[in-house]
ChimeraX commands (.cxc) that place a marker at each C-alpha (Angstrom):
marker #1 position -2.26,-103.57,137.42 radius 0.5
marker #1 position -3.08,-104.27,133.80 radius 0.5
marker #1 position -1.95,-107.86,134.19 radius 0.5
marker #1 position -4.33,-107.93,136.56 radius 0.5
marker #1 position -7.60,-106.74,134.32 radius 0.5
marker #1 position -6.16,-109.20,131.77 radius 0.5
marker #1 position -6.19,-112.23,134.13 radius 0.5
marker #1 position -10.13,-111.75,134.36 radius 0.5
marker #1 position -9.66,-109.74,137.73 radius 0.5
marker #1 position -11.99,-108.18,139.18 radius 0.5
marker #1 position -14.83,-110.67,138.69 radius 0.5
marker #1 position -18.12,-109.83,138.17 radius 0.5
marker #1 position -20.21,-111.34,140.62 radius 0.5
marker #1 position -23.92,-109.87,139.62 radius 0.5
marker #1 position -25.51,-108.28,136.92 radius 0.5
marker #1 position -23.80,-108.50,132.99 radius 0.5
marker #1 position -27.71,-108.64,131.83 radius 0.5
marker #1 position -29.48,-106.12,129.10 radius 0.5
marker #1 position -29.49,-103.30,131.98 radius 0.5
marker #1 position -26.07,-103.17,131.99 radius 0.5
marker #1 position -25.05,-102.90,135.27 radius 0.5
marker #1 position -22.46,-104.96,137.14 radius 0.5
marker #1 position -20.95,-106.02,140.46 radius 0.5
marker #1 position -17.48,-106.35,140.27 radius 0.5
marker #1 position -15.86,-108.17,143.46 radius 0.5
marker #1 position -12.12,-107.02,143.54 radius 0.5
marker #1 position -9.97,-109.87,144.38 radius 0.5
marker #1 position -7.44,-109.72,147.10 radius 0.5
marker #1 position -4.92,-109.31,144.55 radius 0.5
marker #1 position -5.75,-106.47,143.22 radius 0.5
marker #1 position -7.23,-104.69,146.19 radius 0.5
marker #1 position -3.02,-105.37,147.51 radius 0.5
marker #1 position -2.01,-103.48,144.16 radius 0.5
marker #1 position -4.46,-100.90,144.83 radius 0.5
marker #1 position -4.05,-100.23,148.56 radius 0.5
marker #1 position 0.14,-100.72,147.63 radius 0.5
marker #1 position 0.32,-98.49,144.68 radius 0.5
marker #1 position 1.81,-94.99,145.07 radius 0.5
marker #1 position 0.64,-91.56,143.90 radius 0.5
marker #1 position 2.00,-91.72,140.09 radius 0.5
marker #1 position 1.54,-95.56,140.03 radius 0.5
marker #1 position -2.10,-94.78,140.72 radius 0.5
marker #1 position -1.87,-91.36,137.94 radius 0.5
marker #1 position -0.01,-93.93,135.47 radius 0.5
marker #1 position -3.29,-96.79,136.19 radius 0.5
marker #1 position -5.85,-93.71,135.61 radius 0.5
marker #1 position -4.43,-92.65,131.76 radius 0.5
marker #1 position -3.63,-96.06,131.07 radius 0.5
marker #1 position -7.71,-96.78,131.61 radius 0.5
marker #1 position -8.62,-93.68,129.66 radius 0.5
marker #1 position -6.52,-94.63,126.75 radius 0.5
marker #1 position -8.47,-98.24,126.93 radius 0.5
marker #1 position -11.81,-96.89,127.38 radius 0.5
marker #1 position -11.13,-94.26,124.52 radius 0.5
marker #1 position -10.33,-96.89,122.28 radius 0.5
marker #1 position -14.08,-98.45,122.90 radius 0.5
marker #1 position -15.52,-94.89,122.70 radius 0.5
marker #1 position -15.67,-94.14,125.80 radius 0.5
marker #1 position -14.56,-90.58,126.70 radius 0.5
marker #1 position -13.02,-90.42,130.48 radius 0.5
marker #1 position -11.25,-87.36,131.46 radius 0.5
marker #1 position -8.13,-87.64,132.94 radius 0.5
marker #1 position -8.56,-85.42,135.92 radius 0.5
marker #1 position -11.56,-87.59,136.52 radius 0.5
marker #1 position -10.28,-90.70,136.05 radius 0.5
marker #1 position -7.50,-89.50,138.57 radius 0.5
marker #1 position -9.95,-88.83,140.86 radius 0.5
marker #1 position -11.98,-92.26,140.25 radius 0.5
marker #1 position -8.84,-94.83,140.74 radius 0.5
marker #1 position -7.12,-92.86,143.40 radius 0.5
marker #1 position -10.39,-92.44,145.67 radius 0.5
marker #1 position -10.59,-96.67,144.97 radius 0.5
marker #1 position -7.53,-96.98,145.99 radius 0.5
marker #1 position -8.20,-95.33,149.15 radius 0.5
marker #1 position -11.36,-96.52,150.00 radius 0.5
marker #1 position -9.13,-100.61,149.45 radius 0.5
marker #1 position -7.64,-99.35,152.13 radius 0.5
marker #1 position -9.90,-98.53,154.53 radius 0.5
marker #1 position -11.63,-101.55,153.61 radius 0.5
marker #1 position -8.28,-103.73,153.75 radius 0.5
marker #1 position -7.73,-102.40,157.52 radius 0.5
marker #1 position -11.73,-103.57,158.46 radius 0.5
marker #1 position -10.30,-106.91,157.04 radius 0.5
marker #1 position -13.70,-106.42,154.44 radius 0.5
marker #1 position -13.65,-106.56,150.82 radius 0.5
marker #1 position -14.83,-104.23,148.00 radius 0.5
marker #1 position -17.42,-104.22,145.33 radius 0.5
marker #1 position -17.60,-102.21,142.69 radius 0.5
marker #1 position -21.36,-101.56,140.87 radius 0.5
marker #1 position -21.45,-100.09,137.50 radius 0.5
marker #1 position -24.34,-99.34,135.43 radius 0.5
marker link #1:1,2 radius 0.2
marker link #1:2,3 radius 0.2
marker link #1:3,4 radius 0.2
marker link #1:4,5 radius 0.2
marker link #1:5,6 radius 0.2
marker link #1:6,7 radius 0.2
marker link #1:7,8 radius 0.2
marker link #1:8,9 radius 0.2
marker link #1:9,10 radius 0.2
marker link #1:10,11 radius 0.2
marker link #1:11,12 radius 0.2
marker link #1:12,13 radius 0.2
marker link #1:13,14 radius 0.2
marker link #1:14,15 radius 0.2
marker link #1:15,16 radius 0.2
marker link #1:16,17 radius 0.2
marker link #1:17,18 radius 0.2
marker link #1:18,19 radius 0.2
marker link #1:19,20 radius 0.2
marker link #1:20,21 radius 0.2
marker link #1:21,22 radius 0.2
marker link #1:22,23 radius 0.2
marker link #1:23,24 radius 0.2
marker link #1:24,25 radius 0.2
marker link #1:25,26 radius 0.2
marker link #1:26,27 radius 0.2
marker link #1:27,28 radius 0.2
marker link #1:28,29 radius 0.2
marker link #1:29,30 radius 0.2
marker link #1:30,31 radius 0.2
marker link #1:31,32 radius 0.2
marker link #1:32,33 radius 0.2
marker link #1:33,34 radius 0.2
marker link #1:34,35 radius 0.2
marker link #1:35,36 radius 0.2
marker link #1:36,37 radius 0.2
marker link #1:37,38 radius 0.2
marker link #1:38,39 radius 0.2
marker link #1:39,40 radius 0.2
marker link #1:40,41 radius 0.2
marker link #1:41,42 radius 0.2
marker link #1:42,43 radius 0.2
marker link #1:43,44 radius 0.2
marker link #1:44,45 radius 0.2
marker link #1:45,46 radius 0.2
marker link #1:46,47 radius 0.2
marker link #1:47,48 radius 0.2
marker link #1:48,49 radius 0.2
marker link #1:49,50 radius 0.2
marker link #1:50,51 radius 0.2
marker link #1:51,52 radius 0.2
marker link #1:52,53 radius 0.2
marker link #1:53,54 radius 0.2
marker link #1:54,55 radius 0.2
marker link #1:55,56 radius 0.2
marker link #1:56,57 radius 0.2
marker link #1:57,58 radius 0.2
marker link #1:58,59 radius 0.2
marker link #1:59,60 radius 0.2
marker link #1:60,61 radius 0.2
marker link #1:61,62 radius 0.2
marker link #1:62,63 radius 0.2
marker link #1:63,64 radius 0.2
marker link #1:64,65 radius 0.2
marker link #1:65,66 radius 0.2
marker link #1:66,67 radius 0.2
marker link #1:67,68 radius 0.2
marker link #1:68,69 radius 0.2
marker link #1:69,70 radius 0.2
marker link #1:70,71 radius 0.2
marker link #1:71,72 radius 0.2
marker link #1:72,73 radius 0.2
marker link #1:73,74 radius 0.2
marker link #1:74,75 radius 0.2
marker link #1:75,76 radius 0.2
marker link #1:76,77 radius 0.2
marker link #1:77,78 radius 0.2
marker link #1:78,79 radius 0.2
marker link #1:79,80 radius 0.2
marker link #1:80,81 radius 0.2
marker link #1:81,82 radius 0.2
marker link #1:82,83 radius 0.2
marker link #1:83,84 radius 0.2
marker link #1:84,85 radius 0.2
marker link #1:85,86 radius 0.2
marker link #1:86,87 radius 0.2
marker link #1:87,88 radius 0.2
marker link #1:88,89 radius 0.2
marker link #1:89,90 radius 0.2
marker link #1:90,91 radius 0.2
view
């Protein structure tokens, strides 16, 4: 899923201004490796992200981050079987 991040995926669709909050639209791509991924795929994704946020100075903890990126994943899914698509808002 890093590829993915790297290829400018998800794309933010509002926001990037002085506030600093953001819409990100998740492409279909990713939602697939999302909604696809398996339990430790999804554990691997979530210390992979705290390494790269720790390296901006951003402290994530890793039970949390578990609990961010596997409650995406699920909530891809749900969205997937509605045939909708997800947004992600971050301030």
């Amino acid at each position: 899923m890093h590829e993915l991040f790297e290829a400018g995926e998800p794309r933010i669709v509002a926001g990037h201004d002085a506030d600093g909050c953001v819409v990100f639209a998740l492409s279909p791509r990713l939602s697939t490796a999302l909604a696809d991924a398996g339990h430790a795929r999804l554990r691997d994704v979530a210390a992979s992200w705290t390494r790269l946020r720790a390296e901006d100075g951003e402290v994530i903890g890793e039970e949390i981050a578990d609990v961010i990126v596997g409650g995406l994943a699920a909530l891809v899914s749900s969205a997937r079987r509605r045939n909708q698509d997800v947004y992600c808002w971050v301030a």
